[in-house]
Structures are given as structure tokens and as C-alpha cells.
C-alpha positions as CSV (number, residue, x, y, z in Angstrom):
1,X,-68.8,99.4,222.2
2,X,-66.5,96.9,223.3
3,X,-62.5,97.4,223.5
4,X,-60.3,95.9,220.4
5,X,-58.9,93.6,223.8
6,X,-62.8,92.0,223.9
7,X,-63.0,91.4,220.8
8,X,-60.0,89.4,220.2
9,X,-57.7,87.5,222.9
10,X,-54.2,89.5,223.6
11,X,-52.0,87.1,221.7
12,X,-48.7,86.4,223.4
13,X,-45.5,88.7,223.3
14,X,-42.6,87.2,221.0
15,X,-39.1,87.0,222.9
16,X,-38.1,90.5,221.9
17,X,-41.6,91.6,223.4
18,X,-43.4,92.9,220.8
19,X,-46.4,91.0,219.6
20,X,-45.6,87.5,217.8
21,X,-46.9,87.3,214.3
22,X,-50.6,85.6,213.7
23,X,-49.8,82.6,212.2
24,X,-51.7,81.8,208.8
25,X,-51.7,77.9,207.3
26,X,-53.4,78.3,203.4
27,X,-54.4,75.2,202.3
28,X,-55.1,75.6,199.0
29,X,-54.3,73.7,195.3
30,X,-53.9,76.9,193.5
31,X,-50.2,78.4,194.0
32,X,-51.6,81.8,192.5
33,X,-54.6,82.0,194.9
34,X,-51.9,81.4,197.8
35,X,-50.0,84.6,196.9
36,X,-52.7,86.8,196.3
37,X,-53.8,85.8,200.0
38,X,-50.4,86.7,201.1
39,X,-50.0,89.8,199.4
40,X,-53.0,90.6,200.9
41,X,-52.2,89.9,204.5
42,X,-48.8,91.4,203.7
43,X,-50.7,95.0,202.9
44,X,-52.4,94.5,205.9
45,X,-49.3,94.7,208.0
46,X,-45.5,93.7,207.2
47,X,-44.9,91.1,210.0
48,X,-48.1,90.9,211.5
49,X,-48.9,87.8,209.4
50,X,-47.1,84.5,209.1
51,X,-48.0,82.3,206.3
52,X,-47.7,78.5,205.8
53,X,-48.6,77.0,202.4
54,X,-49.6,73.5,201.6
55,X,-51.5,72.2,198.4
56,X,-53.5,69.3,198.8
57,X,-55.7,68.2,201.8
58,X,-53.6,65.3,203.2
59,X,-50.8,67.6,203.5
60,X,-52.8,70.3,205.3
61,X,-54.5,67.7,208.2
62,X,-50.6,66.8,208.6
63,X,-49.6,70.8,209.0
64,X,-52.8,71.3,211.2
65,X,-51.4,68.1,213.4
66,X,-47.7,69.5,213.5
67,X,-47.7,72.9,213.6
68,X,-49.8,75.5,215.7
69,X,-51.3,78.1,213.5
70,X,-53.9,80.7,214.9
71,X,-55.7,81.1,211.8
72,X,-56.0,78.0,208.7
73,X,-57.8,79.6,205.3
74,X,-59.0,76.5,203.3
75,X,-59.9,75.9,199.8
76,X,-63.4,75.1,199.3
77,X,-62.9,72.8,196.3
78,X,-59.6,71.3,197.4
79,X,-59.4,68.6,194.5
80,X,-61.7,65.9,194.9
81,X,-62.3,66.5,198.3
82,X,-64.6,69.7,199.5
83,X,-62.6,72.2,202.1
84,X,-66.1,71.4,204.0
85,X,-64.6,68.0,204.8
């Protein structure tokens, strides 16, 4: 069985040296869905997550450009365009 450090990458220690927060870009056109993913990741662990929000597709290739997230959770219908895209 391998070790919980093989099955994921040790992620880097924040300044204060405890783990830094997985960072978490939602792209989705539903505000609701968004805090329900939150709230979510938030039961998981308070702090361990780090959401972004954006609704629409153009603005979540700009945040995926920008900013570095570890982890992007994308709408599969995102308007007219598919989340396959």
C-alpha cells in the first residue's frame, strides 16, 4: 500500500511552516453551485482549501494564465461553450 507521500507530491510549506493551502480556481456560471463546492471543501478542512471563483470561460483561461492554482474544477456546460473545450 503505498504511503499518503506517493500518492500525492508534499506540497510546499507556507512562510509560517505549516502546509500552504491547495489552491482551488471554480469556473463555473452558477454562483450557487460555487458555494456549495466551497462549503464542501470547507467541511473537508478549514484552511486546507483556497478558493477562486470566476463565471464565465473567458474569465477562467485569464485566471488559469495569471494565477497558479493546484487544482481548477470546471463547469461542464459553461454557457455556450462545453467545460470540455
Amino acid at each position: 500500500m503505498p504511503t499518503d507521500d506517493t500518492v500525492r507530491p508534499p506540497r510546499h510549506p507556507d512562510v509560517d511552516g505549516r502546509r500552504a493551502a491547495t489552491r482551488v480556481l471554480v469556473i463555473d456560471d452558477d454562483w450557487e453551485d460555487y458555494l456549495l463546492i466551497r462549503s464542501a471543501l470547507e467541511d473537508l478542512g478549514r484552511g486546507r482549501f483556497a478558493c477562486d471563483y470566476v463565471a464565465d470561460y473567458a474569465a477562467g483561461l485569464e485566471a488559469l494564465r495569471t494565477a497558479a492554482h493546484d487544482v481548477c474544477l470546471l463547469d461542464y456546460r459553461l454557457g455556450a461553450r462545453s467545460g470540455l473545450e
